[in-house]
C-alpha positions in Angstrom: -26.3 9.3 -43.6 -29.4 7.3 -43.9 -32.2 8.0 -46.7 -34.1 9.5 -44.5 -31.6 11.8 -43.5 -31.0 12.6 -46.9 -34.6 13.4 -47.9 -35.1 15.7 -44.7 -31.5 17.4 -45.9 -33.1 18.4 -49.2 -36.6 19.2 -48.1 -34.7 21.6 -45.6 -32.8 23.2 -48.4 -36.1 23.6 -51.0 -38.5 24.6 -48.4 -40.9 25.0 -51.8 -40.7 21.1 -52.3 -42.6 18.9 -49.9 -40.9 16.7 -47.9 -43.2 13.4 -49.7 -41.9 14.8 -53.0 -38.4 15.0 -52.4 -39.1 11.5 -51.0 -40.5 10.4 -54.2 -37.5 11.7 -56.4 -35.4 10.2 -54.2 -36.8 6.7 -54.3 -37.2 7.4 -58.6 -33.3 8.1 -58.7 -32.2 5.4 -56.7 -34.9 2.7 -58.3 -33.5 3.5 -61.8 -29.8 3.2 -60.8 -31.2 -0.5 -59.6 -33.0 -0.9 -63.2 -30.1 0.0 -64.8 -27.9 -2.3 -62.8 -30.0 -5.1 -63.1 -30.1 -4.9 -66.8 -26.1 -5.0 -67.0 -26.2 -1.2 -67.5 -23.3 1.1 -65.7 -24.5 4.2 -64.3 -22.3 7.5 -64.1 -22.8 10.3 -62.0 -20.4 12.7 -63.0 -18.2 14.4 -60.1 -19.8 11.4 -57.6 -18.9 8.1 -59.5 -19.8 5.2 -61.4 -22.2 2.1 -60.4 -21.7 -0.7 -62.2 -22.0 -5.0 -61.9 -19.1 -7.5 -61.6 -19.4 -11.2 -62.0 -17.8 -13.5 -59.3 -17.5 -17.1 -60.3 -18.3 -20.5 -58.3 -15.7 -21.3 -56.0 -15.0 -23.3 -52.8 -15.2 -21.6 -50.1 -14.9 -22.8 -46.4 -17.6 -22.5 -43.3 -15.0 -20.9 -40.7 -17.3 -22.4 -37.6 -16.3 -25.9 -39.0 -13.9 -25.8 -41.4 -16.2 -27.3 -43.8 -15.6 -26.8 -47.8 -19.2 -25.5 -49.0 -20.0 -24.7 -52.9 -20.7 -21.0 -53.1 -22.4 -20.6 -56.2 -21.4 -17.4 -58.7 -23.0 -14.4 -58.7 -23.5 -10.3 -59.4 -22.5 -7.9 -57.3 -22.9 -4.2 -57.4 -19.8 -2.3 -57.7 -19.1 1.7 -56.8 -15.9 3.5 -57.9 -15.8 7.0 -56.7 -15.2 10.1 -59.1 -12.3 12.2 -59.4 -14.2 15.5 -57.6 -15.1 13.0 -55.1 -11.6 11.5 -54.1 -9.9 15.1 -54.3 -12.8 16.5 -51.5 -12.3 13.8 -49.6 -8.5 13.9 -49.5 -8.2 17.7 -48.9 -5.8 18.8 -46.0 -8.7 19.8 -44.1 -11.0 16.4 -44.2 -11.4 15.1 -40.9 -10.3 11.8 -40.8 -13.0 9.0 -39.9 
């Protein structure tokens, strides 16, 4: 599911809610999970997971076209770990399989 999907989801299910609105609460959710992140923040949704930032150092890697060693500089990465509710709906007998 796409964002777009998503916002046409909930504007289906609150037909009093504009579509432009649910668009905009949306966007304000998923702009202060990236706030939060940036700052080094973790974000919980409870039921859905956690959001968080891991550091990965320098290191060597290799260009697999040439074999070449390259420098890969170290960085931040966003990092999802799913929630307990999540994993047990997911894993139901039932769940079709992807």
């Amino acid at each position: 599911m796409i964002k777009s999907e998503l916002v046409a989801k909930i504007a289906e299910m609150n037909p009093h809610l504009y579509q432009r609105d649910v668009e905009n609460i949306i966007n304000s959710i998923l702009d202060g999970i990236v706030d939060a992140l940036a700052k080094g923040d973790r974000v919980e949704l409870r039921g859905f997971g956690a959001f968080s930032v891991k550091a990965r150092p320098a290191r060597v890697g290799r260009n697999p076209r040439t074999g070449e060693h390259v420098s890969v500089e170290g960085k931040v990465v966003p990092f999802f770990k799913t929630g307990k509710e999540m994993r047990v709906r997911l894993n139901r007998d039932e769940a079709v399989p992807a």
